[in-house]
C-alpha positions as CSV (number, residue, x, y, z in Angstrom):
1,X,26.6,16.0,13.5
2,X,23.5,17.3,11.9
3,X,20.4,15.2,11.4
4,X,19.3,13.3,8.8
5,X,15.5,12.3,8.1
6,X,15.6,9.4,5.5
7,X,12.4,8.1,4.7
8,X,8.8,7.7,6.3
9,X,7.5,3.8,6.6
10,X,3.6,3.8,7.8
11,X,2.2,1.1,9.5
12,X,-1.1,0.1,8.4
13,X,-3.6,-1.8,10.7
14,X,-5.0,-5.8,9.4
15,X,-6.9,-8.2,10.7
16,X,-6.8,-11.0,8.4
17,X,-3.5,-12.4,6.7
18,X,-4.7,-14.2,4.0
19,X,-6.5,-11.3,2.7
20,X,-3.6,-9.3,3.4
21,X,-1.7,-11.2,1.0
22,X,-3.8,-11.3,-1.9
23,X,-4.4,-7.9,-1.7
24,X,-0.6,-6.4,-1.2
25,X,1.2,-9.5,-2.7
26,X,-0.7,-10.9,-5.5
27,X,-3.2,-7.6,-6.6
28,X,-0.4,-4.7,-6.0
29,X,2.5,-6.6,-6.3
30,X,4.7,-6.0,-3.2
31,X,6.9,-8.7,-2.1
32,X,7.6,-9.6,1.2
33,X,10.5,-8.2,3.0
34,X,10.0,-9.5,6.7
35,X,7.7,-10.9,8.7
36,X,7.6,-11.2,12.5
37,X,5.3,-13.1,15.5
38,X,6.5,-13.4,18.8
39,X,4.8,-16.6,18.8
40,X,2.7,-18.6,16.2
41,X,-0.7,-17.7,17.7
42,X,0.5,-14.2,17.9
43,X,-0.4,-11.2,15.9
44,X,1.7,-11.0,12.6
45,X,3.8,-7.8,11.9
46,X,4.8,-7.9,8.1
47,X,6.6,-5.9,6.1
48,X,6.1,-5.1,2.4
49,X,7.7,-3.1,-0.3
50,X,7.0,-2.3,-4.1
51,X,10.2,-0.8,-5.3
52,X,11.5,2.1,-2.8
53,X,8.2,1.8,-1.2
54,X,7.5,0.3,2.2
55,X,4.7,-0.1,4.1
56,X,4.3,-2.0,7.0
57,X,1.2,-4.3,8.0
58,X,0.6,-5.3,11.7
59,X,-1.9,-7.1,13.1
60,X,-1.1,-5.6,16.5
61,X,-4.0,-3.8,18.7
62,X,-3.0,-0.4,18.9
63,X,0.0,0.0,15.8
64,X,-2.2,1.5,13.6
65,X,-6.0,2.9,13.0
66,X,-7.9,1.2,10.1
67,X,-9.2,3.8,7.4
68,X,-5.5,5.5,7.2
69,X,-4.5,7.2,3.9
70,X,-1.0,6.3,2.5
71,X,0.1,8.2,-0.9
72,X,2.5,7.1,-3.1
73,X,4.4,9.4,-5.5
74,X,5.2,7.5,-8.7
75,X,6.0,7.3,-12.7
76,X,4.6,5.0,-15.0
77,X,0.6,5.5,-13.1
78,X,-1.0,4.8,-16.6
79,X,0.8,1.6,-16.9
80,X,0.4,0.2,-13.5
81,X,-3.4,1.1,-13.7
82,X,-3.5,-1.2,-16.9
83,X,-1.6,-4.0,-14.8
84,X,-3.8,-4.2,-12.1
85,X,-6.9,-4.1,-13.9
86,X,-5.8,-6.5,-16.2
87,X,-5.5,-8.9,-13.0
88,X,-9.1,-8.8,-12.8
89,X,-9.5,-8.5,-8.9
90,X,-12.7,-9.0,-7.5
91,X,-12.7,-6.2,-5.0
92,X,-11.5,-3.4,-6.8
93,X,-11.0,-2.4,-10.3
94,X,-9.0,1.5,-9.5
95,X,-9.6,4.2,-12.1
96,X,-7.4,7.5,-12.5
97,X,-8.4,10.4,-11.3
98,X,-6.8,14.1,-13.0
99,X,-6.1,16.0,-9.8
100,X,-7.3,19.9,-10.2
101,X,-3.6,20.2,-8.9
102,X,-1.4,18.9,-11.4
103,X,-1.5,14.8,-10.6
104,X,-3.2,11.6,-11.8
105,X,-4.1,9.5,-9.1
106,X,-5.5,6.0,-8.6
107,X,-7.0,5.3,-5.1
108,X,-7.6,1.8,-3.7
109,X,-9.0,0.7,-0.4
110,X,-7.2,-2.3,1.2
111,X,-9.5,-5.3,2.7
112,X,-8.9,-3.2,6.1
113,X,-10.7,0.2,5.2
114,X,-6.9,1.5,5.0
115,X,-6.7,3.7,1.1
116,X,-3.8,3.5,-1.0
117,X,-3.2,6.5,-3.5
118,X,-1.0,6.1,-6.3
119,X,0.1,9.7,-7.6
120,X,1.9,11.2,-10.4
121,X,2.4,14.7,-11.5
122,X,0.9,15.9,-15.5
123,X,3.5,16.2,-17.3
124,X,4.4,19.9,-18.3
């Protein structure tokens, strides 16, 4: 049998579920997949995606570091930059960035210090 690699998840460090929320759910749009305490005064362990992407949020000491970098290839960047601005979030309002090697990007920093950068390649 020979080995198959399938896909990376990252686990990203939070400390406050609320904000958690508004910034994954109702600013980028992820929905929930899961979420998991071992009991209700426990640290929460949530997963979220936005279409194949997945990222997972824990609450746990010692999952994750805050200030981690995630990047996210996608299509459409120009269009989900309009979205989110059109939200009118009161932390961040993302602009796009041309990349010296061949991208757009969009980077956004999480409530948690954690940076989320949306990518896609100029078109040829």
């Amino acid at each position: 049998m020979t080995a198959q690699f399938l896909r990376t998840i990252p686990v990203l460090r939070m400390f406050d579920e609320a904000k958690a929320r508004e910034f994954y759910l109702d600013f980028l749009g992820c929905k929930v997949d899961f979420e998991h305490r071992f009991a209700p005064d426990l640290p929460l362990f949530l997963q979220v995606s936005l279409g194949d992407v997945v990222l997972r949020l824990s609450e746990h000491h010692g999952d994750a570091a805050p200030g981690s970098k995630v990047t996210i290839e996608m299509k459409g960047l120009a269009d989900y930059h309009a979205a989110l601005n059109a939200k009118k979030y009161r932390y961040a309002r993302p602009g796009l960035v041309k990349q010296a090697w061949g991208a757009t990007s969009m980077t956004l920093a999480d409530p948690f210090h954690n940076h989320i950068e949306f990518t896609e390649p100029n078109a040829s």
